[in-house]
C-alpha positions in Angstrom: 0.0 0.0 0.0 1.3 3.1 -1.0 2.9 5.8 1.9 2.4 9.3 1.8 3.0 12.4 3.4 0.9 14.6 5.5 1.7 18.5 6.0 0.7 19.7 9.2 -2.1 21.9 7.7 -4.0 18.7 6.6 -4.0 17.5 10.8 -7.4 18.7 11.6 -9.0 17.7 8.5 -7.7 13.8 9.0 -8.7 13.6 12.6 -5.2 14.4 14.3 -5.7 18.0 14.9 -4.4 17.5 18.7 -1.4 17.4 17.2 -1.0 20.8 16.8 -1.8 21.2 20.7 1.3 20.0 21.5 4.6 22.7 22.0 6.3 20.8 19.5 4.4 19.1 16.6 6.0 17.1 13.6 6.0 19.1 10.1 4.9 16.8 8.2 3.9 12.8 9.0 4.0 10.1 6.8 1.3 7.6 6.7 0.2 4.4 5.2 -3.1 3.4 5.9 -6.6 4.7 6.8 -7.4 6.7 10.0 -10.4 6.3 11.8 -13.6 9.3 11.1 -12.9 12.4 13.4 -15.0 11.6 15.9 -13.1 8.4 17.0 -11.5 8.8 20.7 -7.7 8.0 20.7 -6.7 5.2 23.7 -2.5 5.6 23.6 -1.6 1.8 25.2 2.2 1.7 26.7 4.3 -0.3 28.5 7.2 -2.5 28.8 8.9 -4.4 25.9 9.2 -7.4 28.6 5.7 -7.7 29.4 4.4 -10.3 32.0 1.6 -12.8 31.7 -0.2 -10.3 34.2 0.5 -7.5 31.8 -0.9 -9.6 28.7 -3.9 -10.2 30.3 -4.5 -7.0 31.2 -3.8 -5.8 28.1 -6.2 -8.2 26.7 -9.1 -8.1 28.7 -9.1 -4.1 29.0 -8.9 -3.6 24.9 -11.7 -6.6 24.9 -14.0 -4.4 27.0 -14.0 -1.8 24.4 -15.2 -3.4 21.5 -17.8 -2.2 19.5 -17.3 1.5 20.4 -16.0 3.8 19.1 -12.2 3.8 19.9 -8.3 3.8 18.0 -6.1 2.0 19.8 -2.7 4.0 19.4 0.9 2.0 20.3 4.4 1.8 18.9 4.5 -1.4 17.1 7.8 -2.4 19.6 7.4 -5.9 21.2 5.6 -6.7 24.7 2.6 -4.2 25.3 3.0 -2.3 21.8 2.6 -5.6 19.7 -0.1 -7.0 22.7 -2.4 -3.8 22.4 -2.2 -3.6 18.6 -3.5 -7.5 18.4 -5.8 -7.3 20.8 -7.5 -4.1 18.8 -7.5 -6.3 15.7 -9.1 -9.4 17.4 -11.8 -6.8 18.9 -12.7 -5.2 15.5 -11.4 -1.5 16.6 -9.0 0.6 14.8 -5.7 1.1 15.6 -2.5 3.0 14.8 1.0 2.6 14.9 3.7 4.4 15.5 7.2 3.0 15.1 10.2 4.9 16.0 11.2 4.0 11.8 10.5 5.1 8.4 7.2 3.1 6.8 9.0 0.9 4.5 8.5 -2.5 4.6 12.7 -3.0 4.8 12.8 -0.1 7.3 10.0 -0.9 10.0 11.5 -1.5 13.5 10.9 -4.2 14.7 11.3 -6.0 11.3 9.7 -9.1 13.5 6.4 -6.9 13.9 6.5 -6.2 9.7 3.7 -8.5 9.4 1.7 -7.4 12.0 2.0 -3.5 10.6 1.1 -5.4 7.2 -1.9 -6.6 9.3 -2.6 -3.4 10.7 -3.1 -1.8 7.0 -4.8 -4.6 5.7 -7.4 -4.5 8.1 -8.2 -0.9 7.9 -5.7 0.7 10.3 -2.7 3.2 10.3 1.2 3.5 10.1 2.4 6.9 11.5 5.5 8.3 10.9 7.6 11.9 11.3 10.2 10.1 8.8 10.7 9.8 5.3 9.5 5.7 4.2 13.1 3.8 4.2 14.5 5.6 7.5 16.2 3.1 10.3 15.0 2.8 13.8 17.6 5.1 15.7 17.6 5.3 19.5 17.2 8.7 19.5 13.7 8.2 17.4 11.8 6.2 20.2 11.5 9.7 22.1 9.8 11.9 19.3 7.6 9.3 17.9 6.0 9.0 21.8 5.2 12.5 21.8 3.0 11.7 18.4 1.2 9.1 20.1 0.4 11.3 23.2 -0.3 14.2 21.6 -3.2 12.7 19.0 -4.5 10.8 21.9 -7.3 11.7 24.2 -6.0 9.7 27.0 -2.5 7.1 27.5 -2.9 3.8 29.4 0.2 2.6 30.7 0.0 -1.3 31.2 3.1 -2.0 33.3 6.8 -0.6 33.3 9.6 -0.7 35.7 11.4 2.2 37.5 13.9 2.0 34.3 11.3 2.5 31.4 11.0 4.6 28.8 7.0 4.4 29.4 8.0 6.7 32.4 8.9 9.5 29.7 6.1 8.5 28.1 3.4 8.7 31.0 5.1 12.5 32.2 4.1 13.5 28.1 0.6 12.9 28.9 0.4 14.9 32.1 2.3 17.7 30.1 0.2 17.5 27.2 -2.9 17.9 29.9 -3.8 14.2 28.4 -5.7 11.8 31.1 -3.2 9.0 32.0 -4.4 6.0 32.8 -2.9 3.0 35.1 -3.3 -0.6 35.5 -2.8 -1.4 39.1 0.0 -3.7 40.3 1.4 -5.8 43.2 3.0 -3.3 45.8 6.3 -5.8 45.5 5.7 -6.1 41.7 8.8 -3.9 39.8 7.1 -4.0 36.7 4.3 -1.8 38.7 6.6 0.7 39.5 5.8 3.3 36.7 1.9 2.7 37.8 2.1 2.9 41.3 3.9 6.6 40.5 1.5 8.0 38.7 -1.3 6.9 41.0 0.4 8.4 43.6 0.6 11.4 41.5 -3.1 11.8 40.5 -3.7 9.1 37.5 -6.7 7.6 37.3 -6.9 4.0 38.4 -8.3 1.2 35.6 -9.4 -1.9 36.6 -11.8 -2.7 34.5 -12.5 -1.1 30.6 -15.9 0.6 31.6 -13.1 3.0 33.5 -11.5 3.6 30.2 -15.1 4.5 28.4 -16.0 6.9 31.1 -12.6 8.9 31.0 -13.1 9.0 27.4 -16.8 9.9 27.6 -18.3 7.2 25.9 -19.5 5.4 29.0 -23.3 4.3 28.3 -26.3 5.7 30.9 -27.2 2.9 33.5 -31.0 1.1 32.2 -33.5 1.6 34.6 -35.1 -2.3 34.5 -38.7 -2.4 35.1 -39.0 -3.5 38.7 -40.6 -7.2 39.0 -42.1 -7.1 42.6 -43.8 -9.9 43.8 -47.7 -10.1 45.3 -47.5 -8.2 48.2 -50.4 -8.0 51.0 -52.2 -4.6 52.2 -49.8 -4.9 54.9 -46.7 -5.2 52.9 -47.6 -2.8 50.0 -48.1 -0.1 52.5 -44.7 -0.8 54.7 -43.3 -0.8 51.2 -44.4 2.5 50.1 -43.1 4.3 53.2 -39.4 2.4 52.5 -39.1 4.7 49.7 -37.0 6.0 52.5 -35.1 4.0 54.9 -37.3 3.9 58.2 -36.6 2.6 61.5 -39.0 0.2 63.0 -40.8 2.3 65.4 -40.8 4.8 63.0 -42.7 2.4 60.8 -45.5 1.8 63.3 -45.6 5.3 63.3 -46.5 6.2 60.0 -48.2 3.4 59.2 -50.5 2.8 62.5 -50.5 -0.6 62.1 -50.0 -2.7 65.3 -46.4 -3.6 66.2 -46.9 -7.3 65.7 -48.8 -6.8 62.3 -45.2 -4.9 61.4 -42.8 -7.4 62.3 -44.8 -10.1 60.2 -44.9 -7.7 57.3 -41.7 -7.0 57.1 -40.0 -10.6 57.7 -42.5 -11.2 54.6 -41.0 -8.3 52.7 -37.3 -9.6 53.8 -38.0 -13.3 52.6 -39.3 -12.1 49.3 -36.2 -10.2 49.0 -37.2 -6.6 48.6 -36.8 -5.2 51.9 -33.6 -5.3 54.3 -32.6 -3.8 58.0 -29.5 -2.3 57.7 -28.0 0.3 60.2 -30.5 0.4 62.4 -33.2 1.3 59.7 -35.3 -0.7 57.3 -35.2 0.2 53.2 -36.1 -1.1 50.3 -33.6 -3.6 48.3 
């Protein structure tokens, strides 16, 4: 598929106009691909090259929770959560892009290991992202830059794992200076690979445990449905104790209200407790 370059003008047409947000935007970009429609929310996934089972999975199971919404997964085709996050978007059905720290060439993509999983990326309706011309070698000094691309087109960066050593560290401070919501996995308190996470939570990032934590950072968290209440046949008794459990009553209270006698309450609401709609709890009874 054929690469080509992007001036900086075209960003905000493409869907990448956060770029320009950031104190230092690329030029130009090269890309090979398709980007996702404007509206798509950006999910940057990073973390260590050496990931652990416990990173895979979560990895996994978080990108698996947000299929069928509206999302681009954004990584930098390396190996360990790159490579994880980019497979797991595939198997899922959402976009993603990638970012080496190369040119787009099929000869110069680093890691030539992950050249057919770029190839895969296109193929299935994806994105390669690049500040350097198509047949450009991976250079050390690259890995830097191309993380500030994938921060600053993002609406929010996930870091998976990554150890008091990791680049994802540099990563991870990009977001908070980009004014990006950074997201992290929790870990062990002994686990090293956890170190980068338990930072930033420390520091204020938002703790994910679960991918309906990702949707409602990224706004596309879906309104609770109300299910129609199913209550079962109630007597007099019951219906009225019932209606005055809107709020939580004490017992006494109850009587009260409802000037019934005190033994006529007790047997309405151990009825109401065994049919599993009403419950004493702190001293007060209320509906379940």
């Amino acid at each position: 598929m054929d690469i080509y370059p992007i001036p900086r003008s075209s960003y905000k047409r493409i869907g990448i106009g956060a770029l320009n947000e950031i104190p230092d935007p690329p030029k130009e970009l090269w890309m090979r691909g398709t980007l996702p429609p404007q509206a798509t929310k950006k999910l940057a996934v990073v973390g260590s090259r050496a990931l652990t089972p416990y990173g895979t999975y979560a990895c996994e199971t978080l990108i698996k929770g947000l299929a069928g919404h509206s999302i681009s997964i954004v990584s930098g085709l390396a190996l360990g959560v790159d490579a994880c996050a980019h497979r797991a978007a595939l198997a899922h059905g959402l976009h993603t892009i990638a970012v080496p720290g190369s040119g787009l060439g099929d000869s110069s993509i680093a890691p030539q290991t992950n050249l057919a999983l770029a190839k895969e990326i296109v193929t299935n309706g994806g994105a390669l992202l690049s500040e350097h011309p198509p047949e450009t070698t991976a250079r050390p000094q690259y890995f830097p830059s191309r993380n500030r691309i994938m921060v600053g087109m993002s609406d929010a960066v996930l870091v998976i794992e990554a150890g008091e050593k990791s680049g994802t560290l540099i990563t991870a401070r990009l977001a908070v200076d980009y004014n990006r919501d950074l997201l992290c996995v929790p870990h062990r308190i002994d686990d090293a690979h956890g170190f980068g996470s338990q930072l930033f939570l420390r520091l204020g990032a938002t703790l994910v445990s679960n991918s309906s934590h990702i949707l409602e950072v990224l706004g596309l968290s879906e309104p609770k449905k109300e299910l129609p209440l199913q209550l079962p046949l109630m007597s007099d008794h019951e219906i009225l104790l019932y209606t005055i459990l809107e709020t939580p009553t004490a017992r006494d209270r109850l009587i009260h209200q409802s000037k019934l006698s005190p033994s006529d309450v007790s047997m309405a609401l151990v009825t109401l407790e065994l049919k599993g709609v009403a419950k004493e709890q702190y001293g007060a009874w209320r509906r379940t």
